[in-house]
C-alpha positions in Angstrom: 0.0 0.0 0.0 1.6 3.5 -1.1 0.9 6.7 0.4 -0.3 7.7 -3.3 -3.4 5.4 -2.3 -6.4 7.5 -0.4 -6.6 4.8 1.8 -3.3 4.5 2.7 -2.7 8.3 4.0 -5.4 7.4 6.0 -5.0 4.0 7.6 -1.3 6.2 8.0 -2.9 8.8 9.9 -4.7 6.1 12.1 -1.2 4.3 13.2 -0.1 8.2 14.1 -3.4 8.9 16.3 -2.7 5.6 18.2 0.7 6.3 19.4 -0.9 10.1 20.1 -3.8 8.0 22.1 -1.2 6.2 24.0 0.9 9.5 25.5 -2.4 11.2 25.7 -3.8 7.6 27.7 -1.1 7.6 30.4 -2.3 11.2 31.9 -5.6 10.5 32.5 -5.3 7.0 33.4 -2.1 7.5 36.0 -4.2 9.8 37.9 -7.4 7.3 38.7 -4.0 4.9 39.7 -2.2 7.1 42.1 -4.1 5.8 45.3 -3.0 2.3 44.3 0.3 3.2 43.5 0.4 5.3 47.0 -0.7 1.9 48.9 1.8 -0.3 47.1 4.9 1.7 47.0 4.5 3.7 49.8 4.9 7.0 48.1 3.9 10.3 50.0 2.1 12.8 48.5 5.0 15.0 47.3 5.9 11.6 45.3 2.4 10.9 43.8 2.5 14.7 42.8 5.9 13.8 40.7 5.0 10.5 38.9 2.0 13.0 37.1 4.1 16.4 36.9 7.4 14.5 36.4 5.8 12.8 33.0 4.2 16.4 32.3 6.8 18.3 32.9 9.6 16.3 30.6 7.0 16.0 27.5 6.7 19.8 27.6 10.7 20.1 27.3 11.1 18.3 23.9 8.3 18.4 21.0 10.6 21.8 19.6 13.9 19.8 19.8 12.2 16.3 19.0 10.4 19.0 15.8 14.1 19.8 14.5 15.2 16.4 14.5 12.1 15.2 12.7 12.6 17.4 9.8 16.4 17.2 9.7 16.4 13.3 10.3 13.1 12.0 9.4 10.1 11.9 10.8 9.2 8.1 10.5 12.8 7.5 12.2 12.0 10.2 14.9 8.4 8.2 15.5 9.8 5.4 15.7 12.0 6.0 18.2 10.0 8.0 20.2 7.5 4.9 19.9 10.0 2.6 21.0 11.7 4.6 24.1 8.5 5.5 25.8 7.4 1.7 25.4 10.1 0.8 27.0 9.6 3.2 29.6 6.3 2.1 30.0 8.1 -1.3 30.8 10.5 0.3 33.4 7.6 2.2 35.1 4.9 -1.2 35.1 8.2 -3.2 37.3 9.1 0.1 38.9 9.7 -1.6 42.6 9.7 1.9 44.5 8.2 5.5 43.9 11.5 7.5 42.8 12.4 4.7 40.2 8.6 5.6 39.1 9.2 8.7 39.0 12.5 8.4 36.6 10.7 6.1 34.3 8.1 8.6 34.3 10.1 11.2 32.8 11.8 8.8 30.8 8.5 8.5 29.1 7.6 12.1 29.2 10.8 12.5 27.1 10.5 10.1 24.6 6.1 11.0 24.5 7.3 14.7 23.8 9.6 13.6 20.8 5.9 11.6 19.2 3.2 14.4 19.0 6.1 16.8 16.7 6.3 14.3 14.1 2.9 13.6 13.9 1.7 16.9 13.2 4.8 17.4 10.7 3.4 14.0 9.4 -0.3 15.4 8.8 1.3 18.6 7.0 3.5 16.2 4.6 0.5 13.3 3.8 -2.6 15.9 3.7 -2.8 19.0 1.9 -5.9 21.4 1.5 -9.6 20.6 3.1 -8.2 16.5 3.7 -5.7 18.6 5.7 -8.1 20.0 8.2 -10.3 16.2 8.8 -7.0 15.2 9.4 -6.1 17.6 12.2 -9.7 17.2 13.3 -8.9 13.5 13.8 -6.4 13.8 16.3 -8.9 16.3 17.7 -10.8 13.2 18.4 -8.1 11.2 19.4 -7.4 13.8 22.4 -11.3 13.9 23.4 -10.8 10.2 23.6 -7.8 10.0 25.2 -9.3 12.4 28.0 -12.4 10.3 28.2 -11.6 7.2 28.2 -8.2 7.1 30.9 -9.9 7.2 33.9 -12.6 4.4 32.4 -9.8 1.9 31.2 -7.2 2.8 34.5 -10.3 2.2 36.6 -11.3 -1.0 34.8 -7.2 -2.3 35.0 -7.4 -1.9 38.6 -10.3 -3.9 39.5 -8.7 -6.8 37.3 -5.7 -7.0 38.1 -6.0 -5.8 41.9 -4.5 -3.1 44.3 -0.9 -4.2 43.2 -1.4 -5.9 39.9 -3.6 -3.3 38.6 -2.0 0.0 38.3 1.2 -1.9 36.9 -1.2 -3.2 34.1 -1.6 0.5 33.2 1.6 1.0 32.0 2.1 -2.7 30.4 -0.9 -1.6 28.1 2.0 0.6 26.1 3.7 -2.2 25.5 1.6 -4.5 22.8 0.3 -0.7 21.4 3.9 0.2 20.9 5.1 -2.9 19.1 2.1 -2.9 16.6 2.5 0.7 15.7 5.9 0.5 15.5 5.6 -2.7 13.2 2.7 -0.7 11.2 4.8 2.8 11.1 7.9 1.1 9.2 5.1 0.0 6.5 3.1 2.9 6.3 4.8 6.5 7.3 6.7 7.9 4.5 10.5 6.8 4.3 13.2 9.7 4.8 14.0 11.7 2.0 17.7 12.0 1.1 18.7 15.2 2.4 22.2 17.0 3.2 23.3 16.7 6.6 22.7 18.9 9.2 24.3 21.0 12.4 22.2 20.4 15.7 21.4 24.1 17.2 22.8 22.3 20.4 23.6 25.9 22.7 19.7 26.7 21.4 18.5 23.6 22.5 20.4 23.9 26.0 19.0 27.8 26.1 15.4 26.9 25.4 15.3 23.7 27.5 16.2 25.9 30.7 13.9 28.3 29.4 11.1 26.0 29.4 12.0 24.1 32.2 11.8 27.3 34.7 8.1 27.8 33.0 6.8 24.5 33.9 8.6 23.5 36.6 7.3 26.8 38.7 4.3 26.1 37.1 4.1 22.1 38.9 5.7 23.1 41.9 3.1 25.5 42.4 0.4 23.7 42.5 1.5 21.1 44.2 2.9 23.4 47.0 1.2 26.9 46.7 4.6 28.5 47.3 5.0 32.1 46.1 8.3 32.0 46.0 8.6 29.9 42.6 7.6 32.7 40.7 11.4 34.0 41.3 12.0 31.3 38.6 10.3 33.4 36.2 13.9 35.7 36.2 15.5 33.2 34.6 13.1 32.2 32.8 12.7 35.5 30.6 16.4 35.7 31.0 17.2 32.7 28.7 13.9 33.5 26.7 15.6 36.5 25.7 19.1 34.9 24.9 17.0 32.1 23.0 15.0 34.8 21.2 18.5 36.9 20.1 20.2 33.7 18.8 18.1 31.7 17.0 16.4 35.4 15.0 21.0 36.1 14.2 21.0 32.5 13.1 17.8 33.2 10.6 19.5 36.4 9.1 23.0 34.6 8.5 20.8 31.4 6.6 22.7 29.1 9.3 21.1 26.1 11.5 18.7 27.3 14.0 16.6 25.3 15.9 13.9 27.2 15.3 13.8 29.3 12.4 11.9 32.5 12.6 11.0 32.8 9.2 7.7 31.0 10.9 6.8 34.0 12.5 6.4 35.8 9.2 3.2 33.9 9.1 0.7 36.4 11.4 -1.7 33.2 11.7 0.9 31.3 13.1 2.0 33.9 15.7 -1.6 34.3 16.2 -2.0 30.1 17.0 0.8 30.1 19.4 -0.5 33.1 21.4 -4.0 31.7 21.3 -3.0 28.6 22.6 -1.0 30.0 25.5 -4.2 32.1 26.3 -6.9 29.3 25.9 -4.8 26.4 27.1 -4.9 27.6 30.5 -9.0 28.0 30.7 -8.9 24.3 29.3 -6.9 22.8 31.9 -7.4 24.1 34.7 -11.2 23.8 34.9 -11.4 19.9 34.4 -8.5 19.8 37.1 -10.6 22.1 39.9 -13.6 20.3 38.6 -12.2 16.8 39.7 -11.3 18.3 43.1 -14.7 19.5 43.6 -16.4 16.5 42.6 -14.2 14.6 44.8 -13.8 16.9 48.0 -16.3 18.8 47.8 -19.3 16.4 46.9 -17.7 13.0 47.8 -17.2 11.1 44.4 -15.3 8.6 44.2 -12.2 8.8 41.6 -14.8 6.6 38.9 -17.6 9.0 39.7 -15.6 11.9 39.0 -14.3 10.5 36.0 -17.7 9.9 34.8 -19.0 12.9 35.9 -16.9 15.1 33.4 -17.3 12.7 30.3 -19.7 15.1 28.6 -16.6 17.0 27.8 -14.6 14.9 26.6 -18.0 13.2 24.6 -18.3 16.9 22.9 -14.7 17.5 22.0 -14.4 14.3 20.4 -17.8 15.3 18.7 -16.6 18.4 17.6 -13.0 18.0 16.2 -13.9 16.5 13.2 -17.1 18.3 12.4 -15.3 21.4 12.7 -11.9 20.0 11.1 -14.0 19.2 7.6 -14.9 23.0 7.5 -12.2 24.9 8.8 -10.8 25.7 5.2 -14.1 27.3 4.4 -15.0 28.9 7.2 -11.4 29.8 8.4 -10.6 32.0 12.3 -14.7 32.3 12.9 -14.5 28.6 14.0 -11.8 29.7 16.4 -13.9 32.6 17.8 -16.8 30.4 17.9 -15.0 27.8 19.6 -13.8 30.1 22.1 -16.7 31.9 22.9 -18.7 28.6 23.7 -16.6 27.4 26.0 -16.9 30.7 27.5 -20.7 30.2 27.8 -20.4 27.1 28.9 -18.1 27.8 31.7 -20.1 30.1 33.0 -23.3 27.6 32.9 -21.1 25.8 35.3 -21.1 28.3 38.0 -24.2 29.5 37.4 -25.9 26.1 38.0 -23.3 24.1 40.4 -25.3 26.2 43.5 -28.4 24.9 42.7 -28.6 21.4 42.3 -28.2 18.9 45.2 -24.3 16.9 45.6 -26.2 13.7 43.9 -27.3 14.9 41.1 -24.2 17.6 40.2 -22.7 14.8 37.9 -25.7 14.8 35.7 -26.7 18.4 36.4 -23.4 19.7 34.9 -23.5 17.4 31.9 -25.0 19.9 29.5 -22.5 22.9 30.7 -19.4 20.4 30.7 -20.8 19.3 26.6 -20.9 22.8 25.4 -17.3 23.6 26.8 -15.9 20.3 25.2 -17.7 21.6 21.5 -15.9 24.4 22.2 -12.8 23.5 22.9 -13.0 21.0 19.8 -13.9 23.6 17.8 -11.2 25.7 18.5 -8.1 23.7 19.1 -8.3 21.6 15.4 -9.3 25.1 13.7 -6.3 26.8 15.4 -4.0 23.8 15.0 -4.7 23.3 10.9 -5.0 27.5 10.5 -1.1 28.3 12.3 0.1 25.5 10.0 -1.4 26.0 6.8 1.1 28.6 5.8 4.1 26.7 6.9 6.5 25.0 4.5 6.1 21.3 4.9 9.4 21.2 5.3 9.5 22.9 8.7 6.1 20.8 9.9 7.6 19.4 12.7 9.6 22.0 14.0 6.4 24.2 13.4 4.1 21.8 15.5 6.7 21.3 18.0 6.5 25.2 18.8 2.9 25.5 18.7 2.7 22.2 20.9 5.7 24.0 23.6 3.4 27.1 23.4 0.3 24.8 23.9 2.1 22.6 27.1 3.2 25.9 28.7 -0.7 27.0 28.9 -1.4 23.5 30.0 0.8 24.8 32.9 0.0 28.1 33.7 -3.5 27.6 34.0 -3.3 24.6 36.2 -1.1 26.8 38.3 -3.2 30.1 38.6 -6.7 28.6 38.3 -5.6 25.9 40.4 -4.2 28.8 42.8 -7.5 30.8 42.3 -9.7 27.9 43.7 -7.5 27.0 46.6 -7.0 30.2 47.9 -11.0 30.5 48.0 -11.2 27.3 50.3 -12.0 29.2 53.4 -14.3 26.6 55.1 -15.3 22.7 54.4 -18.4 21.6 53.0 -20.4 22.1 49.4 -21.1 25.6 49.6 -17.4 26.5 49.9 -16.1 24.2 47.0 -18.8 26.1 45.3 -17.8 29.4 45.8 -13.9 28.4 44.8 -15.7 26.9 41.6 -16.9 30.1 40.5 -14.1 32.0 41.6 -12.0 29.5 39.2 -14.4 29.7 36.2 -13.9 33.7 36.8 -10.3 33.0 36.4 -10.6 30.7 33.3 -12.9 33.7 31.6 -10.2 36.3 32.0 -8.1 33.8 29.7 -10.6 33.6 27.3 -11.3 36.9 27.2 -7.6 37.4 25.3 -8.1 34.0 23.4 -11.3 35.7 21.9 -9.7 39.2 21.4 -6.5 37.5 19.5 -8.8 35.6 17.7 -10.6 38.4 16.5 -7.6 40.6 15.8 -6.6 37.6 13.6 -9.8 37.7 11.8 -10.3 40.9 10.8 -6.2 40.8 9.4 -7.6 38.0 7.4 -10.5 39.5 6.0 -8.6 42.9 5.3 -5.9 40.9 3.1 -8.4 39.2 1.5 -9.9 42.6 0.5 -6.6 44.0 -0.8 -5.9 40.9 -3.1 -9.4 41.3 -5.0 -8.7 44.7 -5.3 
């Protein structure tokens, strides 16, 4: 079967979304594990916090690097063995006998689950062009309102089979059959490397941005875990080595050398304007689900499974969404993106609204409709934004190109579980429903301030489009 063959890009793009499932799989489903994990390995809470943030925190260091190496290398090579390492990993962390060897092979796999998610969107640029280019893109829109919705579901179901100390082990030896098989599949059905002349690693750019990044997220994780104000010091070096990163990499653009990443991407305005959309809406879109689960759970007295259940609607209407949307984003363009946006806005706000009202049993299906309108909108906006910032990049630079946008996209994953995280702590002034209620609403305030500026860029980015568009009939 050739990639020339319609089928073929497709059945391609399936063996791309699985190993995307699998990374995507091992957040939701480690946290519906940590209590079993906790009883078998006697880790403390500071060590449960790292086998999630550790994994998070190393996956958000590599997609630009992992980007560079898929374009310069190629990206079936790159897949592969990202593919390979983080089944590996999965391995390590399934035998792990204590918590900090966990913990290692947990960022073992956030490293090697980092260098997948570049090449596949530098994949869907090189297979798909045009309208196929946006169902694409809205396919692994599904993918992540599965991967979401179903973790908790298949971590919970693990446990019960195989037992307190079987069971969360099973989680990560799930990887390992997935892994083989698309590795197997990739090698006869990704497109080969192309020959190419060899290139210089930006190694010092890599070194700069990596530090860069890591003082981001690692404040960001430290903070919520331990609400310590004193982390946002970090954010000195941050822009520090932001700025460095910034000065070398634009000198190594003029003098047509080796960046890592070259800047002639941020000629495109709709690709500046996805990167700073996602590092506005990102942080609405994670930190609500996470303050939701704690309110569910402390506040109402769900168990893990209940939770998980109770905030399926938005996953259900993200993975409902993505493709809809993705099939008419080349027609309809940065008005899905408002759209998008501007739901979940409304339905954010239907949460807080109606959270007071309704009695602790009946939240779960109360919220449903609320929690369904925020997932359309946040599948309507992510695949929109996601095909839109790359539709103007040279195929070429796909991966290097996703791997920014995805950087740009992890850091808001960050941020907002940080501040809205911070927002609905801080509001926990007594026990009982009415007070989880109040820190609710205080954190979907928080969340709207975020959209707010995803809205307004958005906008901005419209009106630009429709002005150009204007000037070239003329």
């Amino acid at each position: 079967m050739t990639l020339d063959d319609q089928r073929g890009r497709w059945v391609a793009l399936i063996v791309c979304c699985s190993a995307m499932f699998m990374t995507l799989l091992d957040v939701s489903v480690t946290n519906v594990a940590l209590p079993s994990i906790s009883r078998d390995t006697g880790a403390g809470p500071a060590e449960l916090q790292w086998i999630v943030s550790g994994y998070t925190l190393a996956f958000g260091l590599v997609p630009v690097l992992g980007g560079k190496l898929g374009d310069d290398h190629g990206r079936r090579v790159m897949f592969q063995v990202g593919v390979g390492g983080f089944a590996v990993a999965s391995l390590l962390s399934g035998l792990a006998p204590t918590a900090p060897i966990l913990i290692g092979a947990r960022v073992v796999q956030g490293l090697f689950g980092g260098l997948i998610n570049p090449q596949v969107s530098g994949l869907v640029q090189q297979m798909f062009h045009g309208h196929e280019r946006g169902r694409a893109f809205g396919v692994l829109g599904t993918t992540v309102g599965l991967g979401t919705a179903v973790g908790p579901l298949v971590g919970g179901a693990l446990i019960a089979l195989g037992g307190p100390s079987l069971g969360w082990r099973l989680v990560f030896f799930l990887n390992i059959p997935i892994g083989i098989l698309v590795m197997f599949l990739a090698r006869r059905l990704l497109p080969a490397p192309t020959e190419s002349t060899p290139h210089r690693l930006d190694v010092p750019g890599a070194v700069i941005l990596g530090g860069a990044t890591f003082c981001v997220l690692f404040a960001c994780v430290q903070y919520d875990a331990l609400q310590d104000a004193r982390l946002a010091w970090l954010g000195v070096p941050a822009v520090v080595l932001g700025t460095l990163f910034f000065r070398r990499e634009r000198r190594l653009t003029e003098q047509v050398r080796e960046p890592l990443v070259d800047f002639r991407l941020f000629r495109s305005p709709s690709y500046v304007a996805g990167i700073t959309l996602a590092l506005t809406f990102f942080p609405a879109m994670a930190g609500l689900p996470l303050v939701l689960a704690i309110f569910y759970q402390n506040g109402l007295g769900y168990s893990a499974i209940e939770s998980a259940l109770g905030v399926t609607a938005y996953a259900v209407g993200s993975a409902i969404a993505a493709p809809l949307v993705g099939r008419v984003v080349t027609r309809i363009g940065r008005s899905l993106v408002v759209g998008g946006a501007v739901m979940f806005g409304i339905g954010a706000v239907g949460l807080a609204v109606v959270a007071p009202h309704v009695p602790a049993e009946h939240a779960a299906v109360a919220l449903a409709p609320a929690l369904f309108v925020m997932g359309c909108g946040q599948g309507a906006l992510i695949t929109p934004n996601q095909t839109l910032a790359l539709m103007e990049v040279d195929p070429l630079m796909g991966s290097a190109a996703g791997g920014v946008l995805q950087t740009g996209q992890r850091i808001g994953l960050a941020i907002g579980q940080a501040v809205i995280g911070a927002v609905f702590f801080n509001s926990l002034v007594g026990t009982g429903q009415a007070t989880y209620e109040t820190a609710l609403r205080n954190a979907v305030l928080a969340a709207l301030c975020f959209i707010v500026l995803a809205v307004a860029i958005g906008l901005h980015d419209l009106v630009r489009a429709r002005r150009r568009e204007r000037v070239s009939v003329r």
